[in-house]
DRENTORKOL-3810 file (N, C-alpha, C; in nm, 4 decimals):
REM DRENTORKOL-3810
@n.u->4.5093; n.v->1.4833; n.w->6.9484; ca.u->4.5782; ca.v->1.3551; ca.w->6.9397; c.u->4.7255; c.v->1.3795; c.w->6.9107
@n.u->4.8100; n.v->1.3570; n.w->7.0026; ca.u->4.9646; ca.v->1.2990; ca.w->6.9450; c.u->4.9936; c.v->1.2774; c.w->6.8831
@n.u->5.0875; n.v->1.3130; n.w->6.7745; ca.u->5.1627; ca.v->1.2485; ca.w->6.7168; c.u->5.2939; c.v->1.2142; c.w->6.7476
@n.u->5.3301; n.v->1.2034; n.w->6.8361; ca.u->5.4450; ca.v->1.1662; ca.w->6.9269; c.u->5.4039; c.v->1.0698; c.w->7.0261
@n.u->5.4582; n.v->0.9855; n.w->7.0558; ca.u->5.4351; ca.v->0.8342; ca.w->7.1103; c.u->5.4508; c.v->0.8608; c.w->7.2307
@n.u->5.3690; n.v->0.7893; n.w->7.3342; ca.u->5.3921; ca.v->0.8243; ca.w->7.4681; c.u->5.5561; c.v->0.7228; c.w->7.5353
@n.u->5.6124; n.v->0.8114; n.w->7.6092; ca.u->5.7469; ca.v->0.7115; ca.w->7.6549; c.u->5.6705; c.v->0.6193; c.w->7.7554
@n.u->5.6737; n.v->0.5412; n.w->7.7514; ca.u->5.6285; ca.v->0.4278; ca.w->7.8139; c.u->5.7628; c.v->0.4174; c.w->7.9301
@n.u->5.8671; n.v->0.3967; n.w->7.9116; ca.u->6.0314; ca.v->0.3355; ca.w->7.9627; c.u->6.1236; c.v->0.4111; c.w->7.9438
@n.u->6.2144; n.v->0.4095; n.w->8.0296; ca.u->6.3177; ca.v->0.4909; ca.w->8.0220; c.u->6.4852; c.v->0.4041; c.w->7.9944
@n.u->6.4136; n.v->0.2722; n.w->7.9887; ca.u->6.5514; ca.v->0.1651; ca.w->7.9911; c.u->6.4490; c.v->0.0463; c.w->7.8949
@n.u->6.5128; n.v->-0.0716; n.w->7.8258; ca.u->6.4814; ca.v->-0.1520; ca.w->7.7534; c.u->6.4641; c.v->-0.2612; c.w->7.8425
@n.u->6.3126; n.v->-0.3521; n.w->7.7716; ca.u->6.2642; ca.v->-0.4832; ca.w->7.8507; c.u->6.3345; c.v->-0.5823; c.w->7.8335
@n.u->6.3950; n.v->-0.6820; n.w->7.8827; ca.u->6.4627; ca.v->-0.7786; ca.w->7.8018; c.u->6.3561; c.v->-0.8545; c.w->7.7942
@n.u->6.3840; n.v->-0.9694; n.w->7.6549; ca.u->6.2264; ca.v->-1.0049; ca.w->7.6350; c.u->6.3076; c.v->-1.1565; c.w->7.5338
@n.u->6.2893; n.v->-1.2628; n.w->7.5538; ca.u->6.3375; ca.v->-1.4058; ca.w->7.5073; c.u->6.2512; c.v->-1.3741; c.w->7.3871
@n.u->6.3042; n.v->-1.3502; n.w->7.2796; ca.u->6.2376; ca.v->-1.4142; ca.w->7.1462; c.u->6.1811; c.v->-1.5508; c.w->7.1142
@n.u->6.1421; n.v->-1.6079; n.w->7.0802; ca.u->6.1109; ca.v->-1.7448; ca.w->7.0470; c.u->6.1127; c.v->-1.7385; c.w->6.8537
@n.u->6.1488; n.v->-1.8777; n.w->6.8108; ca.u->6.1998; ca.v->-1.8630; ca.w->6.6709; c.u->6.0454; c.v->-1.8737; c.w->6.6140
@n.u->5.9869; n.v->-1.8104; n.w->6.5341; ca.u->5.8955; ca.v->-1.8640; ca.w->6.4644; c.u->5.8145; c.v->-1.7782; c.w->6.5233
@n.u->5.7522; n.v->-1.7293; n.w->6.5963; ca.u->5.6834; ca.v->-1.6848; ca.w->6.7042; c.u->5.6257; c.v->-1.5422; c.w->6.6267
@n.u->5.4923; n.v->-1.4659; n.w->6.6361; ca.u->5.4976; ca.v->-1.3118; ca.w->6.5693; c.u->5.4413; c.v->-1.2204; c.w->6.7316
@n.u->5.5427; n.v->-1.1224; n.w->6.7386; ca.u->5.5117; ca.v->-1.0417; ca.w->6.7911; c.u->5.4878; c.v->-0.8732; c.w->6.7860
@n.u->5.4095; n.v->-0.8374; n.w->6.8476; ca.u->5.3459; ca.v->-0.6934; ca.w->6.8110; c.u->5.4153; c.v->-0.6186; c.w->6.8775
@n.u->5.4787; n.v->-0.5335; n.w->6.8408; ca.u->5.6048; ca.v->-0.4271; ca.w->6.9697; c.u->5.5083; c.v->-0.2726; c.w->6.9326
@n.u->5.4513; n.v->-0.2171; n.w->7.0786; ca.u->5.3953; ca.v->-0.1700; ca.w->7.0947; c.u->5.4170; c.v->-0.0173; c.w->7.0442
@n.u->5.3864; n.v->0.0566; n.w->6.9765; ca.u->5.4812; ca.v->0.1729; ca.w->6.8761; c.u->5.4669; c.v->0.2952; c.w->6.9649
@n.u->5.3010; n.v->0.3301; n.w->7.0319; ca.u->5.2751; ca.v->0.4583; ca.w->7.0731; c.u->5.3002; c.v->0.4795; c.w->7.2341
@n.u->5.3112; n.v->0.3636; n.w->7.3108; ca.u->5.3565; ca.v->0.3769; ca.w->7.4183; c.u->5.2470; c.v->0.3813; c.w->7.5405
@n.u->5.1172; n.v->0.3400; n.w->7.4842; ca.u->5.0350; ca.v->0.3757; ca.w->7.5732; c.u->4.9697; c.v->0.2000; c.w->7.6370
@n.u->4.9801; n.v->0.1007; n.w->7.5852; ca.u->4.9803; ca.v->-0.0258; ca.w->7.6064; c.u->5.0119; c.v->-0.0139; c.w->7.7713
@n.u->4.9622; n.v->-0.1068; n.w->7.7976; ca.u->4.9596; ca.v->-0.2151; ca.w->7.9738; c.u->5.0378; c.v->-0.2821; c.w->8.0050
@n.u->5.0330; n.v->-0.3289; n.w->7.8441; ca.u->5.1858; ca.v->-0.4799; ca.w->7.8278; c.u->5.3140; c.v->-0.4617; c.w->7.7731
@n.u->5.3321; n.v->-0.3373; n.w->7.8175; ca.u->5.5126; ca.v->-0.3235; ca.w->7.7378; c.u->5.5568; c.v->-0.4284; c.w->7.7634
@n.u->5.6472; n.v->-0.4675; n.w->7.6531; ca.u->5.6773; ca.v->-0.3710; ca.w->7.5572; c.u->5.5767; c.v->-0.4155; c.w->7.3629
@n.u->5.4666; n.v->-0.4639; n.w->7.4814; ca.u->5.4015; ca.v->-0.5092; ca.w->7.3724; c.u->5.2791; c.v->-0.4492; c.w->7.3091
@n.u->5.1829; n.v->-0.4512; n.w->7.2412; ca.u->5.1032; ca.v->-0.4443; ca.w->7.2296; c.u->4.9719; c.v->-0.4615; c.w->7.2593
@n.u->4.8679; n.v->-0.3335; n.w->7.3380; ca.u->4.7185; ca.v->-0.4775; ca.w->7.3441; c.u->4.6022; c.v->-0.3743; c.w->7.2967
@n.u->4.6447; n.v->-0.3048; n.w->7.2157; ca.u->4.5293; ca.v->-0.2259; ca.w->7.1251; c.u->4.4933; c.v->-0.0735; c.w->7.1398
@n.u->4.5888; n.v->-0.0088; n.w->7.2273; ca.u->4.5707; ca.v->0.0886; ca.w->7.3329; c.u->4.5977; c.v->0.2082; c.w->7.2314
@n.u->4.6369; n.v->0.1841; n.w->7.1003; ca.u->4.6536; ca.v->0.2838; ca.w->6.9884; c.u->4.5291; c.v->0.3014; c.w->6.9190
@n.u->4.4325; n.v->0.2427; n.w->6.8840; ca.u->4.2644; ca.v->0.2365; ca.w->6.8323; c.u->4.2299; c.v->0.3758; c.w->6.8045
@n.u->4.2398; n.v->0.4208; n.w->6.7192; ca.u->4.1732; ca.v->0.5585; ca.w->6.7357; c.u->4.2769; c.v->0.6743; c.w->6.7312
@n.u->4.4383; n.v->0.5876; n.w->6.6462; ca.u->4.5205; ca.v->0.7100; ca.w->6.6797; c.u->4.6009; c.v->0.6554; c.w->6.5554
@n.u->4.7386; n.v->0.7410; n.w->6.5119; ca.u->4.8009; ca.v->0.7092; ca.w->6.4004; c.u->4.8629; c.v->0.5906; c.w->6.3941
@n.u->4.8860; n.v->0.5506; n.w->6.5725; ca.u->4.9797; ca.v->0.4807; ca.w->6.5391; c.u->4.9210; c.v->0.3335; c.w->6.4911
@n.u->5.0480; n.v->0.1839; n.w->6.4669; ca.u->5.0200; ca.v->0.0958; ca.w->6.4572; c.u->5.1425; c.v->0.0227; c.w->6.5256
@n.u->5.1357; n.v->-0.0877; n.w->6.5381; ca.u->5.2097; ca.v->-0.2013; ca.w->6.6288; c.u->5.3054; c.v->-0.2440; c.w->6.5094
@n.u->5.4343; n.v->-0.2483; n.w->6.5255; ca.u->5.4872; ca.v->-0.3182; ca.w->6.4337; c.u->5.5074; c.v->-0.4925; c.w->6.4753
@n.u->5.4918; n.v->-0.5419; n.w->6.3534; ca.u->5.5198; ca.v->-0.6803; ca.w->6.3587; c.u->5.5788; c.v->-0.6963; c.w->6.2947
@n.u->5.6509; n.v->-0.8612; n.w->6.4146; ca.u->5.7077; ca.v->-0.9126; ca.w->6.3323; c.u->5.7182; c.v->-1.0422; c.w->6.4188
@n.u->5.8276; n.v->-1.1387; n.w->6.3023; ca.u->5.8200; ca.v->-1.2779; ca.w->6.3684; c.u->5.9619; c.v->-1.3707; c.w->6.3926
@n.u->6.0004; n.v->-1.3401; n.w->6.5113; ca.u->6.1738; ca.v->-1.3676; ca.w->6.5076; c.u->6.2001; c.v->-1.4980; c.w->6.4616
@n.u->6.3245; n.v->-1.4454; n.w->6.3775; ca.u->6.3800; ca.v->-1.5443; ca.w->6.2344; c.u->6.4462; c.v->-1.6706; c.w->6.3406
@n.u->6.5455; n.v->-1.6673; n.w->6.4953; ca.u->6.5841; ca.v->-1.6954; ca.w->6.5770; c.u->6.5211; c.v->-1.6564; c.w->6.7085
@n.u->6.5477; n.v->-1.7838; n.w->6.8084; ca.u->6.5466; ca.v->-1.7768; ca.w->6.9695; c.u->6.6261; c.v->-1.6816; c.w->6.9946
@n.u->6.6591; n.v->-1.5569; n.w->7.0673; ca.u->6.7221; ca.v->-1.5235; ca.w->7.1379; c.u->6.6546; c.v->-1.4115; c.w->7.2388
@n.u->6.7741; n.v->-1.3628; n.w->7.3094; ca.u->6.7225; ca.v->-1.2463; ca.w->7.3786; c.u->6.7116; c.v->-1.1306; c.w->7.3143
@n.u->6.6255; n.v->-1.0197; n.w->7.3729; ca.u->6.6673; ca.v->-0.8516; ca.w->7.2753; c.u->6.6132; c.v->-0.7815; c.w->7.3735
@n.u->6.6216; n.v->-0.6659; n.w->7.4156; ca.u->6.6200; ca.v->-0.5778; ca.w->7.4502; c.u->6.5389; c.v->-0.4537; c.w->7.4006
@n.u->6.3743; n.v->-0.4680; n.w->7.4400; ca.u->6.3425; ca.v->-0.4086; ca.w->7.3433; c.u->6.2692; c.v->-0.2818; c.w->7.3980
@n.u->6.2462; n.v->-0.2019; n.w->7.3071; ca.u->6.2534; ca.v->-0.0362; ca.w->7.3376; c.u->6.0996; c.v->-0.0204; c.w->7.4148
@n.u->6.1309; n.v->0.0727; n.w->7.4961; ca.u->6.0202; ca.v->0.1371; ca.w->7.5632; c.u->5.9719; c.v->0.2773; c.w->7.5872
@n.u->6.0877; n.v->0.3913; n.w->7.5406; ca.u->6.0786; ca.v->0.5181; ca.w->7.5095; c.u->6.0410; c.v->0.5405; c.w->7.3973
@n.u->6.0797; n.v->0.4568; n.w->7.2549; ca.u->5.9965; ca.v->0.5022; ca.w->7.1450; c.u->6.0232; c.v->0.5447; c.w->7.0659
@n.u->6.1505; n.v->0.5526; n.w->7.1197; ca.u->6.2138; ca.v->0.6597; ca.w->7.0541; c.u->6.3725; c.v->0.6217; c.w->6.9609
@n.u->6.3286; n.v->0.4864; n.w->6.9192; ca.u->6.4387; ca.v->0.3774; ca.w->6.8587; c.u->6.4631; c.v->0.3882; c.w->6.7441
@n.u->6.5792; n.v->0.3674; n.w->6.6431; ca.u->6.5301; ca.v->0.3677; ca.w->6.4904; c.u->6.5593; c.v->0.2565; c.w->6.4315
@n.u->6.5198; n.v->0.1407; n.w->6.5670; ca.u->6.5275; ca.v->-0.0143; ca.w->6.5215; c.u->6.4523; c.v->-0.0567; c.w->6.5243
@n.u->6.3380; n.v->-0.0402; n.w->6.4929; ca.u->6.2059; ca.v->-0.1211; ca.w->6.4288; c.u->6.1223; c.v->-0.1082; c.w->6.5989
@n.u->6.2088; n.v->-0.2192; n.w->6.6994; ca.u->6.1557; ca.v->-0.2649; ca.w->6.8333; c.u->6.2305; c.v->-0.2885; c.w->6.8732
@n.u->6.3761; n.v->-0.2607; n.w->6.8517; ca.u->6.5138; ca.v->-0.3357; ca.w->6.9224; c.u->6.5358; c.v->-0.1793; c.w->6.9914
@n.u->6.5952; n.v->-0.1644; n.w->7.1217; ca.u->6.6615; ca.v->-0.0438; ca.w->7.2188; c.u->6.7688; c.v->0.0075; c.w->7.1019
@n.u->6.8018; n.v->0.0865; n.w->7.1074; ca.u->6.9019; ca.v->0.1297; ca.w->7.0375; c.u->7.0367; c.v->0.2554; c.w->7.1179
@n.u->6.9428; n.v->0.2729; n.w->7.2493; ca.u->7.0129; ca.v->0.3727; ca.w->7.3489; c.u->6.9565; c.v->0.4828; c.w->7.3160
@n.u->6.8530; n.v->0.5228; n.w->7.2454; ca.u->6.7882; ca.v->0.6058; ca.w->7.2144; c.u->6.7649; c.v->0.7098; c.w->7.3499
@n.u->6.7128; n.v->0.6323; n.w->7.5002; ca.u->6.6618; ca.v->0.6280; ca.w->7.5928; c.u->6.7562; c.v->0.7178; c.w->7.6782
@n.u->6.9464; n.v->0.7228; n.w->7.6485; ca.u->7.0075; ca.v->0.7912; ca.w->7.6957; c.u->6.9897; c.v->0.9034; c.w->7.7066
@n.u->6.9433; n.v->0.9936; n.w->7.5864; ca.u->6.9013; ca.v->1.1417; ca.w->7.5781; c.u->6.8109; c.v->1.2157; c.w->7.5966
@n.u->6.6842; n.v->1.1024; n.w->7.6628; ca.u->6.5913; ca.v->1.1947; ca.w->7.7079; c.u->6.6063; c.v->1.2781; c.w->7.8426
@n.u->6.5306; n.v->1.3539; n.w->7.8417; ca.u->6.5545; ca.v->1.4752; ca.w->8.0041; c.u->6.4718; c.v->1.3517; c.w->8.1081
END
């Protein structure tokens, strides 16, 4: 088993937040529904982070995995080979 998250993306999803709303941002990379979650970690370290946007807006959210913003892109994605 991995302990390194599978890269799912090599560029960030844009994804409309909704205010109030909780969403699961998918951590290990192996999910169907980037950049979300649908259980595809079961049986492994990882877990889905949640959360529940404070505001509507847009974000850009990570799909390599390799972010050190919770679920937000961070350009992380630039340095992989």
């Amino acid at each position: 088993m991995s302990k390194e998250p599978k890269i799912a993306g090599k560029s960030p999803i844009r994804v409309e937040l909704e205010a109030g709303k909780t969403y699961a941002w998918c951590s290990c990379g192996e999910s169907t529904n980037q950049p979300f979650c649908d259980g595809s970690h079961k049986g492994t370290d990882f877990t889905p982070v949640v959360f529940t946007a404070e505001v509507s807006k847009p974000c850009g959210m990570c799909t390599c995995k390799q972010t050190k913003n919770d679920y937000s892109c961070d350009g992380s994605h630039k340095s992989l080979a």
